[in-house]
Each structure stands twice: as C-alpha cells, then as structure tokens.
C-alpha atoms as one frame of an Amber mdcrd trajectory, in Angstrom:
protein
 119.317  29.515-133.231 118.295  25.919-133.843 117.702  22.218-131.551 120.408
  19.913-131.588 118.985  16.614-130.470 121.176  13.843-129.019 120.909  10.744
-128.131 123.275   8.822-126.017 123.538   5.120-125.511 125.938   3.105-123.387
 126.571  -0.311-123.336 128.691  -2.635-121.439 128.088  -0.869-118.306 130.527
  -1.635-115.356 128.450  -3.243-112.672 126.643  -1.724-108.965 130.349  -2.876
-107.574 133.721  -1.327-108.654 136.839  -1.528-107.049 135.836   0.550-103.661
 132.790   2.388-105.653 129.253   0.016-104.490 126.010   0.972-105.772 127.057
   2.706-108.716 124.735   4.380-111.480 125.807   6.635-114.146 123.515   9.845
-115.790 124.019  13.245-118.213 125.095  16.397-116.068 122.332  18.837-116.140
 124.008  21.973-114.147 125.393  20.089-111.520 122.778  17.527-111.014 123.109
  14.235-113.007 119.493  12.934-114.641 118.152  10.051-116.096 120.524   7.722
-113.642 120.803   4.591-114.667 122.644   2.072-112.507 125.698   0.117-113.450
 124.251  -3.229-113.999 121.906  -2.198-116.911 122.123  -4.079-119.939 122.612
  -0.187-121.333 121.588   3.576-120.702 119.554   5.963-122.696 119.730   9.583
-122.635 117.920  11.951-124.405 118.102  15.849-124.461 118.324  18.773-126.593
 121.063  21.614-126.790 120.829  25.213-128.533 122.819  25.923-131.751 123.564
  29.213-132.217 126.356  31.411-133.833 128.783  32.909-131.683 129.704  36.542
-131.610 132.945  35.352-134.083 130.937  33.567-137.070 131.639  29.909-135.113
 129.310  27.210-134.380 128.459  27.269-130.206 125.975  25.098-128.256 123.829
  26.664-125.018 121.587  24.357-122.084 121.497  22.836-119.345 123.634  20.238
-120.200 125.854  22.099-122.153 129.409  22.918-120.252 132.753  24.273-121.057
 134.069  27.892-122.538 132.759  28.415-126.149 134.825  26.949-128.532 135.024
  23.701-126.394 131.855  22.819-125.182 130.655  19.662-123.971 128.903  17.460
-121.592 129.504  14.977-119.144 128.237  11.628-118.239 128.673  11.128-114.359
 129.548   8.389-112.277 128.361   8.003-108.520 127.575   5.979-106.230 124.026
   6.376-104.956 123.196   4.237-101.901 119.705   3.115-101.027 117.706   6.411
 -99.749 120.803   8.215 -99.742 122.202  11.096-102.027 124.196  10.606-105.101
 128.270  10.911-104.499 129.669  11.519-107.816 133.618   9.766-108.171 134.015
  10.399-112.114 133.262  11.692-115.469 132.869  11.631-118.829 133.328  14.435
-121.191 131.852  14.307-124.406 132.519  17.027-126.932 130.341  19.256-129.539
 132.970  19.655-131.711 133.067  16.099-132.399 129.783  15.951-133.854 130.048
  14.786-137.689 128.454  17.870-140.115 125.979  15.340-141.172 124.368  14.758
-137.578 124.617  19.236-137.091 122.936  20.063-140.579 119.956  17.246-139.814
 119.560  18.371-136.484 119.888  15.211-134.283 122.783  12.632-133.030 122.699
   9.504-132.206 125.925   8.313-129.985 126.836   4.907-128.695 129.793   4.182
-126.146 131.146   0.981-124.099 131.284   2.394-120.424 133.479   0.163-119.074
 137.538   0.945-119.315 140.182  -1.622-119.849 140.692  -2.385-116.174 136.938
  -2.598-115.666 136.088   0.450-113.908 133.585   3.175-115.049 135.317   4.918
-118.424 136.134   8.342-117.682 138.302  11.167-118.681 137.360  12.687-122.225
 135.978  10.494-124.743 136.524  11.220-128.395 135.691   8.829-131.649 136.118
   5.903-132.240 135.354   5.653-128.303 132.285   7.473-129.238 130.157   6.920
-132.326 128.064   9.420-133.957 125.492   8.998-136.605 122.016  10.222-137.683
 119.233   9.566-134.847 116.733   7.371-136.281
C-alpha cells in the first residue's frame, strides 16, 4: 500500500445563483459529507486529500478512503454541488464524478496529481455528470 495525493482545482466557478439553485458552494465527498466547501462565486477551489493505493485481490491497481467511492475497478470521487443557505444545512442538487482510472501512470508512479477543471457547463449551470480528460487535466503536483 502507498499515498496517492491529489490535488484538485476548479476554475470558472458558476456563481451563488443558478437557475432555481441560490447560495450555491461546491466541495469533495468525504462519505457522504462534502468538505472544504467553497462557494460558487470564488475566483477557484482547492482541494487537497490523500487516497490509499493498494493491489487488489486480482493483481489490479485499487484506491481505498474516505473520499474514495465506487466498486473496485471503477473507483472515484465526487465533487458536490449544494446549496447551503445562511445558518442552514447543505442541500446537495448535483455531482461530479471524477475517476482513478484516469490518472496518467506518470502522476500514480510519483505519487501525487495535480487536476484542474472549468466548473461551469455550457448552459452555465454547475458541471456535473462524469468528467473525464480533456474536461479534467492531470499532471504532476508541484
């Protein structure tokens, strides 16, 4: 077993307002819980966590944590969208999924990821639905 750590930065978020969606913020899933929430008027968000590599029972590559979800063989994790109101609780509308298996061999043999996405789909609502390069860019973490 072995770290992975990512890195995840978006940019061009959507805005607090979308279509019927008001105070919106976007974070990784950790369980069920989103973290690090950032809302949707940021100039971008950061998120930063580490995942377990390990070898699964078959001889493949497979990824374990908190943030880590899917069956083995297509893990991934999601960014989540929600609206959270002043003092009130976060109401998740949409996600993100963002997939291991798209990691370049590179980013897995050094043992950390850096990956940048625009958050903001062609109709200019929160992107969502699963997200795979070029949507997503992956290189070395600096």
């Amino acid at each position: 077993m072995s770290s992975l750590s990512l890195r995840v930065t978006g940019r061009d978020l959507p805005g607090l307002t979308c279509g019927p969606h008001q105070h919106v913020h976007v974070g990784v899933q950790r369980g069920r819980e989103p973290e690090g929430l950032a809302p949707g008027d940021a100039a971008e968000a950061v998120w930063e966590f580490t995942v377990t590599r390990t070898t699964a029972p078959d001889g493949t590559l497979d990824f374990r944590g908190p943030h880590v979800q899917g069956r083995r063989g297509a893990r991934f994790f999601y960014l989540t969208w929600g609206e959270l109101p002043p003092g009130g609780p976060f109401g998740m509308f949409r996600r993100i999924k963002v997939f291991f298996d798209d990691l370049p061999a590179p980013v897995l043999e050094l043992g950390s990821a850096s990956g940048s996405l625009g958050l903001t789909d062609s109709c200019g609502m929160p992107l969502c639905g699963a997200v795979r390069p070029p949507v997503i860019t992956w290189s070395p973490a600096a």
